[in-house]
C-alpha positions as CSV (number, residue, x, y, z in Angstrom):
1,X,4.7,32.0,-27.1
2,X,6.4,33.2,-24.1
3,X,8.1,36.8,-23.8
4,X,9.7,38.7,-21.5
5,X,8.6,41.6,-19.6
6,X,10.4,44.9,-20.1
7,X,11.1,45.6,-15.7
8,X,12.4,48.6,-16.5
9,X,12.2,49.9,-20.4
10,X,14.8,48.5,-22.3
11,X,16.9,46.6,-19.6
12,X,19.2,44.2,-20.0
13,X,17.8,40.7,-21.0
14,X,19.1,37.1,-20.6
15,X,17.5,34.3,-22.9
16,X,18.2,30.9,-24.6
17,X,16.2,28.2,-25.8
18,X,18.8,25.8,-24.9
19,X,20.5,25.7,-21.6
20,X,23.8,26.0,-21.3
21,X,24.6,28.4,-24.3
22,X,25.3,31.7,-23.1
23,X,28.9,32.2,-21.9
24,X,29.8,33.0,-18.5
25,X,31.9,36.0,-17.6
26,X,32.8,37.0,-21.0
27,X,30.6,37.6,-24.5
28,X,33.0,36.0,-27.0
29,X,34.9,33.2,-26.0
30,X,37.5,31.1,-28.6
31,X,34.4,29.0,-28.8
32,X,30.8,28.9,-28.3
33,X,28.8,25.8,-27.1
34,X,27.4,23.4,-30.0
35,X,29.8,25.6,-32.7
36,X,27.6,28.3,-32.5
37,X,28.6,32.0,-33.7
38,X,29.2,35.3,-31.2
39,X,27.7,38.2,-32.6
40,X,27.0,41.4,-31.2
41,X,24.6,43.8,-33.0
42,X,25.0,47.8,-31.8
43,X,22.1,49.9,-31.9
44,X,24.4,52.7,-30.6
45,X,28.1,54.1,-31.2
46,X,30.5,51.7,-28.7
47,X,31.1,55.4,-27.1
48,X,27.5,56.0,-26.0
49,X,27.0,57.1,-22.7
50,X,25.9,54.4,-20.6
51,X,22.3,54.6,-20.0
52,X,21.6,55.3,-24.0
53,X,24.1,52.5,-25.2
54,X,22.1,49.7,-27.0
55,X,23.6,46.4,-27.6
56,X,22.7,42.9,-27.6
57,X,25.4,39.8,-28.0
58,X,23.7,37.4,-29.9
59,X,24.9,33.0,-30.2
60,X,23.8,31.5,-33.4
61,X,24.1,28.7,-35.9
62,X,25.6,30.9,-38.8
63,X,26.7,34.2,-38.8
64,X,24.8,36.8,-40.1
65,X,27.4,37.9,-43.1
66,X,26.7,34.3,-44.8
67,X,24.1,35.8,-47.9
68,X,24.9,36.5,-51.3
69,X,25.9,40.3,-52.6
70,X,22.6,42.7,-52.4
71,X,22.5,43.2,-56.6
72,X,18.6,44.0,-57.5
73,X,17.1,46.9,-56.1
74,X,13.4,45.6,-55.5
75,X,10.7,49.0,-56.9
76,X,7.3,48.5,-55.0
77,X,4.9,51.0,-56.7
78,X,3.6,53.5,-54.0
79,X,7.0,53.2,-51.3
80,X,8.7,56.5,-51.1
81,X,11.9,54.9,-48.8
82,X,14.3,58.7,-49.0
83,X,14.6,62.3,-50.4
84,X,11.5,63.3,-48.9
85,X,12.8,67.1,-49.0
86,X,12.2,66.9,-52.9
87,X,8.4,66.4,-52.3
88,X,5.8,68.8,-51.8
89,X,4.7,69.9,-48.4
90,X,1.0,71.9,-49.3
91,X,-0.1,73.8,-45.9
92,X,-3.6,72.4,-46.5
93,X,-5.3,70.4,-43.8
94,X,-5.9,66.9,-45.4
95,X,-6.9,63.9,-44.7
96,X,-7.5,59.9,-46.7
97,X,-9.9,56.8,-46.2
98,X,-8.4,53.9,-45.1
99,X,-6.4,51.8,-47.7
100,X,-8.2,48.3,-48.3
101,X,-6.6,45.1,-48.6
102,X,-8.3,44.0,-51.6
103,X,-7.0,47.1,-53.5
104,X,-3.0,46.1,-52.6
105,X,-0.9,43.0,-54.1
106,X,1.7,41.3,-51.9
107,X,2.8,40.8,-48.5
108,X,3.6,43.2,-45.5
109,X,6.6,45.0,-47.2
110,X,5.4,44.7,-50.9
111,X,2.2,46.5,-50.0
112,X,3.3,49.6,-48.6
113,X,2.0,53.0,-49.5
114,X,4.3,56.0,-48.1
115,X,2.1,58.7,-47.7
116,X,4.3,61.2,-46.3
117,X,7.6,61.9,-44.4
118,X,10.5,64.4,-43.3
119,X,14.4,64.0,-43.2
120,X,15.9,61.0,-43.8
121,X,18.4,58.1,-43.1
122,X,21.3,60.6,-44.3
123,X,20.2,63.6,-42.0
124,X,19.8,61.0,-39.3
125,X,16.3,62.9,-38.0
126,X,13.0,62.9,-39.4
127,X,10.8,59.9,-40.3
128,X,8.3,58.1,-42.9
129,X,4.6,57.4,-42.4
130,X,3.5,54.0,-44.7
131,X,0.1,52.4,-44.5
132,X,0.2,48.4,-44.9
133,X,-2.8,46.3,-46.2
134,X,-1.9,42.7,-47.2
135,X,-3.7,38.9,-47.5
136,X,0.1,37.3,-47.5
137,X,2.3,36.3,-45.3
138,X,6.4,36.9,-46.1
139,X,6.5,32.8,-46.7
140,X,10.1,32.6,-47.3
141,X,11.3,36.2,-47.1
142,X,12.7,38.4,-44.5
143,X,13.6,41.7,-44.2
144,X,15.6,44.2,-42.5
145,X,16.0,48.4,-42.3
146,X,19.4,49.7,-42.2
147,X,17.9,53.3,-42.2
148,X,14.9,53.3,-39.1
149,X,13.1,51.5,-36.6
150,X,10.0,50.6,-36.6
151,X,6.7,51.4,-35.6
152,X,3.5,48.9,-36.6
153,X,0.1,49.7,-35.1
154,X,-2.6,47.1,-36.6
155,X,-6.1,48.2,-37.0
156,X,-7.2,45.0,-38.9
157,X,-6.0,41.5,-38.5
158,X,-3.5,40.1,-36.2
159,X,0.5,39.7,-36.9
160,X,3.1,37.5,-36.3
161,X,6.2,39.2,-35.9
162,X,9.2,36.8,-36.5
163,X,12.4,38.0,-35.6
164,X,15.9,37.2,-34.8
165,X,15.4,37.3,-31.1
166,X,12.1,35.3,-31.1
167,X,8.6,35.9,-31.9
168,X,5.9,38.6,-31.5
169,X,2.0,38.6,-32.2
170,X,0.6,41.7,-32.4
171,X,-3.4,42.6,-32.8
172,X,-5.2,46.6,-33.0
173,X,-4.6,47.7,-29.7
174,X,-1.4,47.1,-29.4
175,X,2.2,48.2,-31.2
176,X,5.6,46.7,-32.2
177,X,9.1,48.0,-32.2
178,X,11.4,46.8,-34.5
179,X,14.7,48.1,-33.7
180,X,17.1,49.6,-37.0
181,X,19.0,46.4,-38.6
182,X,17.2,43.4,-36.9
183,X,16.4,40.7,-39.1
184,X,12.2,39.8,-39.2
185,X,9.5,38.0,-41.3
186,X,5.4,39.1,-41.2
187,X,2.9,36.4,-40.8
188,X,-1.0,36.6,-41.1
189,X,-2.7,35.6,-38.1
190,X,-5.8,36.2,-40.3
191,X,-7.0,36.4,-43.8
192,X,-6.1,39.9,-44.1
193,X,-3.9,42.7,-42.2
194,X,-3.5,46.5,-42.0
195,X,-2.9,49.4,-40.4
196,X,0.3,51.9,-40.0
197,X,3.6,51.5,-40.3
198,X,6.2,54.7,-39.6
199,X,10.3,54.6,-40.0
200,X,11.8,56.5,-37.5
201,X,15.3,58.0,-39.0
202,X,16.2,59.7,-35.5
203,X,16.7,58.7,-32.2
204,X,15.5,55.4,-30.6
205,X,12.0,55.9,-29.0
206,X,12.6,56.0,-25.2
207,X,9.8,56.6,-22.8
208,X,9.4,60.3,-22.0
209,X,9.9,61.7,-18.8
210,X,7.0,62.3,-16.2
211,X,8.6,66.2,-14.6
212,X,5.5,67.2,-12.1
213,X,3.4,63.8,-12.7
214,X,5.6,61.8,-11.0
215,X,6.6,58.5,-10.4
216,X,3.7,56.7,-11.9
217,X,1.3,57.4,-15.0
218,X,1.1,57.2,-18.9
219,X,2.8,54.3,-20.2
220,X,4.0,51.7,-17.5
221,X,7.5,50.5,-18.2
222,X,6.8,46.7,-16.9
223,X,4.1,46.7,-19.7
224,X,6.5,46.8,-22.5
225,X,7.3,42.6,-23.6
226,X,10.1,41.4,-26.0
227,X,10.6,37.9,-27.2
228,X,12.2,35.3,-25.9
229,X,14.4,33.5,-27.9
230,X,13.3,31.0,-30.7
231,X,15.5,29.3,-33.6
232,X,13.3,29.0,-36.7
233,X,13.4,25.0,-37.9
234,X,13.5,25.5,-42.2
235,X,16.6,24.5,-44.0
236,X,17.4,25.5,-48.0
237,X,17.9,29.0,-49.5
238,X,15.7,32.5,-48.5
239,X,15.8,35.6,-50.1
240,X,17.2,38.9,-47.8
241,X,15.4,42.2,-48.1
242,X,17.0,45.4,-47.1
243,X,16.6,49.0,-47.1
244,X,19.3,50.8,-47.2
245,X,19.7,54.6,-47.8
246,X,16.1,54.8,-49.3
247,X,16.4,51.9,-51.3
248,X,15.0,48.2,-51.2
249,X,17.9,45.8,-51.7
250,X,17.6,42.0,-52.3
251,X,19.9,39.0,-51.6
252,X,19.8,35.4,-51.3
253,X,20.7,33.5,-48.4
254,X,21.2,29.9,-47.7
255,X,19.6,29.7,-44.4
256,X,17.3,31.3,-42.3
257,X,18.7,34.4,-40.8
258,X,16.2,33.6,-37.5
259,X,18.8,31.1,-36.2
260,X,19.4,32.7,-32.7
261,X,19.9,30.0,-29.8
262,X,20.6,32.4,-27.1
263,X,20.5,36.4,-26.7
264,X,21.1,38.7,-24.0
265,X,21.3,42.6,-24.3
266,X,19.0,45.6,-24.7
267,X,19.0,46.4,-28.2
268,X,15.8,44.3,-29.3
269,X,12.2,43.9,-30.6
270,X,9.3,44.8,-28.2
271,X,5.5,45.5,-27.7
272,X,3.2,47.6,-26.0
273,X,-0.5,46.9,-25.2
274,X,-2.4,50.4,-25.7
275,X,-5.3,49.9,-23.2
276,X,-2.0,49.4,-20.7
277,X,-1.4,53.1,-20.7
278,X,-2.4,54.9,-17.7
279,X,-4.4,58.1,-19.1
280,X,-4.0,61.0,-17.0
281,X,-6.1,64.0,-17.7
282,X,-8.1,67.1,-16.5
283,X,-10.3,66.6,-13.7
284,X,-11.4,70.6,-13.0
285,X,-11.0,72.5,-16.4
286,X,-10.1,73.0,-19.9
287,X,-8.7,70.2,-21.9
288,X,-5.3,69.5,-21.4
289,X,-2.4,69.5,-23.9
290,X,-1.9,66.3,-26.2
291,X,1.6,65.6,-25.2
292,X,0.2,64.3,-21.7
293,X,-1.1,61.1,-23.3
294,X,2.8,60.7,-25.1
295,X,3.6,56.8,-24.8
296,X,6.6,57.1,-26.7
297,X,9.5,59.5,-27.7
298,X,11.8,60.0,-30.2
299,X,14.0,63.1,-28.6
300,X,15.2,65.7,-30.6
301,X,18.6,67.6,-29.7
302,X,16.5,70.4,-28.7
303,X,15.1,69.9,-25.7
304,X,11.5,69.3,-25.0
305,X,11.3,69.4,-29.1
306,X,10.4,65.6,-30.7
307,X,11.9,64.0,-33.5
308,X,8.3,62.1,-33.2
309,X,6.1,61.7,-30.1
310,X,3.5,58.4,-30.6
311,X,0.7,59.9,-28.8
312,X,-2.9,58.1,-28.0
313,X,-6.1,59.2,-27.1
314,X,-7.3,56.3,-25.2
315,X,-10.8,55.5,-23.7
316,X,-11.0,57.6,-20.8
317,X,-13.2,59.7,-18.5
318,X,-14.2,63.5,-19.0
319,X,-14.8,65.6,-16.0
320,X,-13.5,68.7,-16.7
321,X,-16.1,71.9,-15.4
322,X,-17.4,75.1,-17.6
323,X,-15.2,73.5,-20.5
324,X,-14.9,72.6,-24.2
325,X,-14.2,69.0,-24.0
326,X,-13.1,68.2,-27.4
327,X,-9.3,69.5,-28.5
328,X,-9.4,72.9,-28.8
329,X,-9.0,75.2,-32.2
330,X,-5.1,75.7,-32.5
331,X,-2.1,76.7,-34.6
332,X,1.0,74.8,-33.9
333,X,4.8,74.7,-34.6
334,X,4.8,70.9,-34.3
335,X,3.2,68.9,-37.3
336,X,1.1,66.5,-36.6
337,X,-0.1,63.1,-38.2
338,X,-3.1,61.3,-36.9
339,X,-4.5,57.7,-37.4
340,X,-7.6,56.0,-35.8
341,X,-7.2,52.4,-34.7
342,X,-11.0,52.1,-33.8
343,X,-13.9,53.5,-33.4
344,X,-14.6,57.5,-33.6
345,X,-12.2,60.4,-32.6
346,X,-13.6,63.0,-30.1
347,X,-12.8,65.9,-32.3
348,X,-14.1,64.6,-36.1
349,X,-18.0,63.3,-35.9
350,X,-17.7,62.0,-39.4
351,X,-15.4,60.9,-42.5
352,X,-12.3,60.1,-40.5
353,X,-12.4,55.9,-40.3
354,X,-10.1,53.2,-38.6
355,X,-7.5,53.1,-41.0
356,X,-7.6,56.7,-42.4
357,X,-5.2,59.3,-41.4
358,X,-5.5,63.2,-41.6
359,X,-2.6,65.6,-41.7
360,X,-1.8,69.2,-40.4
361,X,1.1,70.2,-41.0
362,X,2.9,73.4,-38.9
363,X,0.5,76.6,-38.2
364,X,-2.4,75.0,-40.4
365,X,-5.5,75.4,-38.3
366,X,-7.4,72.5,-37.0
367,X,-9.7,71.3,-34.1
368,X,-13.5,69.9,-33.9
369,X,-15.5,70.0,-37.2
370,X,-18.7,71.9,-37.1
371,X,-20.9,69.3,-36.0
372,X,-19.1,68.2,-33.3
373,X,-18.3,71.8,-32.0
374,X,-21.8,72.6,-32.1
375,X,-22.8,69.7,-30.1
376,X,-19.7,70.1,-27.7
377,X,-20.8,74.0,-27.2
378,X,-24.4,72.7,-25.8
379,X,-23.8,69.3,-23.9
380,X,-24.8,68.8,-20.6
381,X,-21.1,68.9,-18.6
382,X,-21.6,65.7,-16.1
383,X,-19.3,62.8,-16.2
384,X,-19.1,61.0,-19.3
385,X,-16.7,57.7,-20.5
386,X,-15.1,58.1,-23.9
387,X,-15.3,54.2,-24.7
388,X,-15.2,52.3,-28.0
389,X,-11.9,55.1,-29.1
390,X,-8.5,54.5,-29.6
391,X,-6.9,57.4,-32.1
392,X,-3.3,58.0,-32.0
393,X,-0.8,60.4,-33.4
394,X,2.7,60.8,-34.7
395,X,3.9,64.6,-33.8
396,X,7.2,66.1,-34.9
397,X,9.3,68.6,-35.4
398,X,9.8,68.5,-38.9
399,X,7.6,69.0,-41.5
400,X,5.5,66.2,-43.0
401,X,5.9,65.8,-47.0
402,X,3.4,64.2,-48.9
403,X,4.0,61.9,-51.2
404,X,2.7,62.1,-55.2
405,X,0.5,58.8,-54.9
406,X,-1.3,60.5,-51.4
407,X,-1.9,63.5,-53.6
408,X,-3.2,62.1,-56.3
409,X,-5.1,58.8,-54.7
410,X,-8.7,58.5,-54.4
411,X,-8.8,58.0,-50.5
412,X,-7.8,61.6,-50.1
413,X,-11.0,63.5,-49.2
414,X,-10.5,67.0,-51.0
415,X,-13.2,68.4,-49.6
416,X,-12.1,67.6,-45.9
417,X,-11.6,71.3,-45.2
418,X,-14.9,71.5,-45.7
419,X,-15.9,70.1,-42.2
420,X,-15.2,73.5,-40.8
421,X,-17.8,75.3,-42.9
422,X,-20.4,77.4,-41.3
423,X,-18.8,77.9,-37.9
């Protein structure tokens, strides 16, 4: 599977899988070689300042509008898809165990579990955190979001991403963007798959600027990858899945909608491999604010203010002098959603798996449990490699609303406030 290489994040990119198909000097001529179709697909108003405009002309064997009217509206049991401001938002700190595989029925999309979320496709801001845990691939499905893009990040179980401009595989370690209205199908790699999945109602994630770093550090924009393009070889009908203003919508179509010869633009699927980002941190003292390990950004229109950051906390080295290495005790106006993709988080000793997630939500205290603040308070401060850790976190603005089935389930650990006992 070949894929192109992102030389500056979200360029412009040229691609066919036959030569000769792309027009020359123009995007839509009277006709396209071998009777294919000119589409464009606009990630962005036509009026968008330049550098933010997303676009990508796309030649293909049948237009996209050739699919049945969208007349069921498909209910999967635990997927909260809108009208997340009619849910409860408790202040307490909380957190879940992972969500297993064997306990879920379906593929990627039909095992989704929303556990909490903010705004909406109406308010255009805010976004939706789901966990996925599957053994089946979308055989003769696809799907497509009219309200987000989105974020996957695996922590079991490799994916094959099949979209409309070509293929992705995706493992733990790394993430996948799929951009609002493209046109995909999930594959197993492996007998079974999960992890994280968040809809992002707001702003395209962009990379976020560097100010007094610099030129170079955090996420590399030459590491990001998107497909090059593949047409899908199946004939007969497939059913269409979309979401649309909350909802799940199905159709049936009499061809595979992954039937793109030739692509060129910027508005398109891409990757990023984690242990690519370039971790700066403290090397004197105190530990230094999460947003320096930001990979990606989802900007806000206030200033300096996220829709959603995508942060990491990557293996790394700790230096810092007379200082409490692990994050610090703190109160903040941001809310903040965190997932492990393996092995253990600096701050939490116990209880907080690959898989799991734990919420606090604006000015609800958190920091190191007990354990690990006594053992932080005492350690010997040389040089020492964080290794075998990869956590991550979704930060924003808005407040995240938890769903009735996170509530209720039995992966919530009610006594997770607990952990702070006794100090």
């Amino acid at each position: 599977m070949s894929l192109n290489y992102l030389q500056g994040f979200k360029n412009h990119f040229v691609t066919e899988s036959e030569k000769g198909i792309l027009p020359v000097g123009q995007n839509s001529p009277q006709t396209v070689a071998k009777g294919l179709f000119a589409e464009q697909i606009s990630g962005s108003a036509f009026t968008a300042p330049r550098h933010l405009n997303l676009r990508t002309w796309v030649y293909r064997k049948h237009p996209s509008v050739s699919h049945g009217n969208f007349e069921s509206k498909v209910q999967i049991e635990n997927f909260v898809g809108s009208n997340f401001n009619q849910l409860s938002a408790p202040p307490t700190q909380m957190r879940w165990n992972p969500l297993e595989p064997a306990r879920t029925k379906g593929n990627f999309l039909e095992s989704l579990h929303t556990v909490s979320g903010s705004g909406g496709p109406e308010a255009g801001h805010g976004c939706a955190i789901h966990l996925y845990a599957t053994q089946e691939s979308m055989k003769n499905s696809y799907f497509y979001n009219a309200d987000a893009e989105m974020m996957i990040v695996p922590t079991e179980g490799k994916l094959l991403l099949r979209t409309e401009m070509g293929k992705l595989e995706i493992g733990p370690l790394e993430i996948a963007v799929i951009p609002k209205g493209i046109r995909f199908a999930v594959d197993l790699q492996e007998k079974s798959a999960r992890g994280y999945l968040c809809e992002n109602f707001g702003n395209p994630f962009v990379l976020p600027e560097l100010g007094p770093i610099g030129a170079n550090g955090l996420a590399n924009p030459r590491d990001f990858q998107a497909p090059t393009a593949w047409v899908e070889e199946k004939t007969g009908k497939v059913q269409l899945f979309a979401k649309f203003l909350g909802e799940i919508w199905t159709s049936e179509a009499p061809h595979t909608p992954l039937d793109v010869v030739a692509w060129h633009g910027n508005f398109t699927p891409y990757k990023y491999n984690l242990l690519h980002f370039n971790t700066i941190n403290s090397v004197s003292f105190d530990h230094p604010d999460p947003s320096i390990f930001t990979v990606l950004t989802s900007p806000s229109e206030t200033a300096g203010t996220a829709n959603i950051d995508f942060v990491i906390f990557p293996p790394r080295w700790m230096v810092s002098e007379h200082s409490f290495r692990p994050p610090y005790f703190h109160r903040n106006v941001m809310n903040e959603l965190m997932g492990l993709i393996q092995g253990q988080y600096d701050a939490k000793s116990d209880g907080f798996a690959p898989g799991g997630l734990s919420l606090h939500n604006c000015m609800s205290g958190h920091g190191p449990d007990k354990e690990t603040f006594d053992k932080a308070s005492k350690a010997e401060l040389k040089p020492e490699k964080y290794d075998n850790t990869m956590a991550f976190m979704f930060e924003s603005r808005h407040v995240f609303r938890t769903t009735p089935w996170a509530l209720s389930s039995d992966l919530r650990q009610n006594d997770y406030p607990n952990c702070w006992l006794g100090l």
